[in-house]
N, C-alpha and C positions, 0 to 999 in steps of 0.2 A: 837858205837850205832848200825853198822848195823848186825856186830856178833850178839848182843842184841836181833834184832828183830827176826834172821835169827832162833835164839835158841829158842825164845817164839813164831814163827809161820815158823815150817820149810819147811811148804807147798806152801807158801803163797810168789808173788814176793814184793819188794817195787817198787809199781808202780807209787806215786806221790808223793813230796815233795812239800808241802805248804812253802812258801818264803815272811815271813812278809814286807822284806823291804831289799835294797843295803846295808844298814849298814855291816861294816867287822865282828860282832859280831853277826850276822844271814845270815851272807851269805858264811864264809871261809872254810865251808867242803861241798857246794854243787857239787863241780868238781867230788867228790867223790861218792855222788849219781847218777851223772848222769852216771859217769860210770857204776855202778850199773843197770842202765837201768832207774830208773827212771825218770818219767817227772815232770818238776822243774813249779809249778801254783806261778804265782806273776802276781802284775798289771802292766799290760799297761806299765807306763812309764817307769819298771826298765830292759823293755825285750831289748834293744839294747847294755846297760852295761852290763849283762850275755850274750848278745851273742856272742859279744866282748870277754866277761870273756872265755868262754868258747871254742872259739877258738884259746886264746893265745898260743903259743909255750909255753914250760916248759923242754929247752934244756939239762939246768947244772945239772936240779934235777927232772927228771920227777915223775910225778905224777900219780896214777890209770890212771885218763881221759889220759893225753899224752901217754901211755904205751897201754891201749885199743884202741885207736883213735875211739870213740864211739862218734859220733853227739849229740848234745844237742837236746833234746826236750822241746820244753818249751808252758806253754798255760800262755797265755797273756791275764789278765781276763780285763773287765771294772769296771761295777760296783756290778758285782755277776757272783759268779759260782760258782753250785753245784756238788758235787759230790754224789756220792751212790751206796750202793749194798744192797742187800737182807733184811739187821736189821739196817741199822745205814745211815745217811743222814749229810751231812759236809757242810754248806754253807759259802762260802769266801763271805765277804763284805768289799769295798773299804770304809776306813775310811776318808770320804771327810775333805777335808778344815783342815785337822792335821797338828799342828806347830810342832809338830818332824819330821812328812817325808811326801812329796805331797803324796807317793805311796804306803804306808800302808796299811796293808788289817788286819781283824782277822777272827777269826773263829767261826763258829755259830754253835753249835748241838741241834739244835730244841726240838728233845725226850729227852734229858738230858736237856734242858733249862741251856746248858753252853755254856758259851762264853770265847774264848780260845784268848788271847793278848801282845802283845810286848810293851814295852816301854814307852807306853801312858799311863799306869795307876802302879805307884805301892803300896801297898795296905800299912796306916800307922800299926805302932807300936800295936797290940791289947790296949785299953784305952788310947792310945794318942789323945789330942786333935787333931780338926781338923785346919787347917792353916788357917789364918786370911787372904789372898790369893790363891784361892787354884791353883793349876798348870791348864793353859791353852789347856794342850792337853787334861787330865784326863775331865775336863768340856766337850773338843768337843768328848770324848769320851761317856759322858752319850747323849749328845747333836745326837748323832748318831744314838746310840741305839732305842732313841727316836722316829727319823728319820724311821726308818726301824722298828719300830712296834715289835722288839724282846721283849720276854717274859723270859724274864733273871732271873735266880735263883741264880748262881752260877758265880763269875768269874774266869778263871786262868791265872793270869798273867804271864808269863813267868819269869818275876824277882819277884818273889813275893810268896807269900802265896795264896792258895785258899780260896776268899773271896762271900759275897752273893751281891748283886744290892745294898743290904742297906748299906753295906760298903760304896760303892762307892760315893751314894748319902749323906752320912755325911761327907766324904771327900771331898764334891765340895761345900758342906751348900746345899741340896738339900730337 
């Protein structure tokens, strides 16, 4: 990924990584970033197990970070923080009260009215019904939204397909 980015912007450093949640499946190539220089944004609660993470030794098999010994940067948000440059504007918002993970955060692009997410929503089948239960996080996920007055057009759930709000809201009975 970071060859990737290096090739589609070779001017440009990677300077933050957005960190949904401790989960091992969004968080096992950040040691990698941070070698990179990047600064690693998650909330609050997950900043003492990366900091942890990221000063472990890695003797038998070291890693970019052990081989750099480059310090972790880490911004530890609460319940917002923005980011921005010049044409585009990124707001992290902590997904309160989520029964997948206390520490969850996703991402908001205001001028694009997308919102960018992990775990909490994944979008049904095209013409499937909706569940006659619907999942408890996907709920405090519209429940949030809500909350925070976003103007949502579009979703992109990280496991999923790119969906629009109205997705979402037939998938909760909304």
């Amino acid at each position: 990924m970071i060859a990737e980015v290096k090739k589609l912007t070779p001017t440009k450093p990677i300077r933050y990584l957005v960190n949904t949640h401790h989960h091992f499946d969004h968080s096992g190539g950040l040691r990698t970033y941070v070698a990179e220089g990047a600064t690693i944004v998650t909330h609050q609660s997950n900043q003492s197990f990366y900091q942890q993470t990221f000063k472990a030794p890695r003797k038998l098999n070291p890693d970019r970070l052990a081989r750099t010994k480059k310090k972790a940067k880490i911004v530890a948000i609460d319940a917002k923080h923005v980011l921005s440059d010049s044409t585009r504007t990124l707001e992290i918002h902590h997904i309160q009260v989520n029964p997948h993970n206390a520490g969850i955060v996703m991402a908001w692009l205001p001028k694009e009215k997308l919102l960018v997410e992990v775990d909490v929503y994944t979008p049904l089948a095209p013409n499937a019904p909706p569940p006659a239960n619907p999942n408890p996080a996907m709920v405090n996920l519209y429940e949030n939204i809500q909350r925070l007055n976003l103007d949502v057009n579009q979703i992109a759930p990280l496991h999923g397909r790119v969906v629009t709000i109205a997705d979402l809201r037939k998938t909760i009975g909304k």
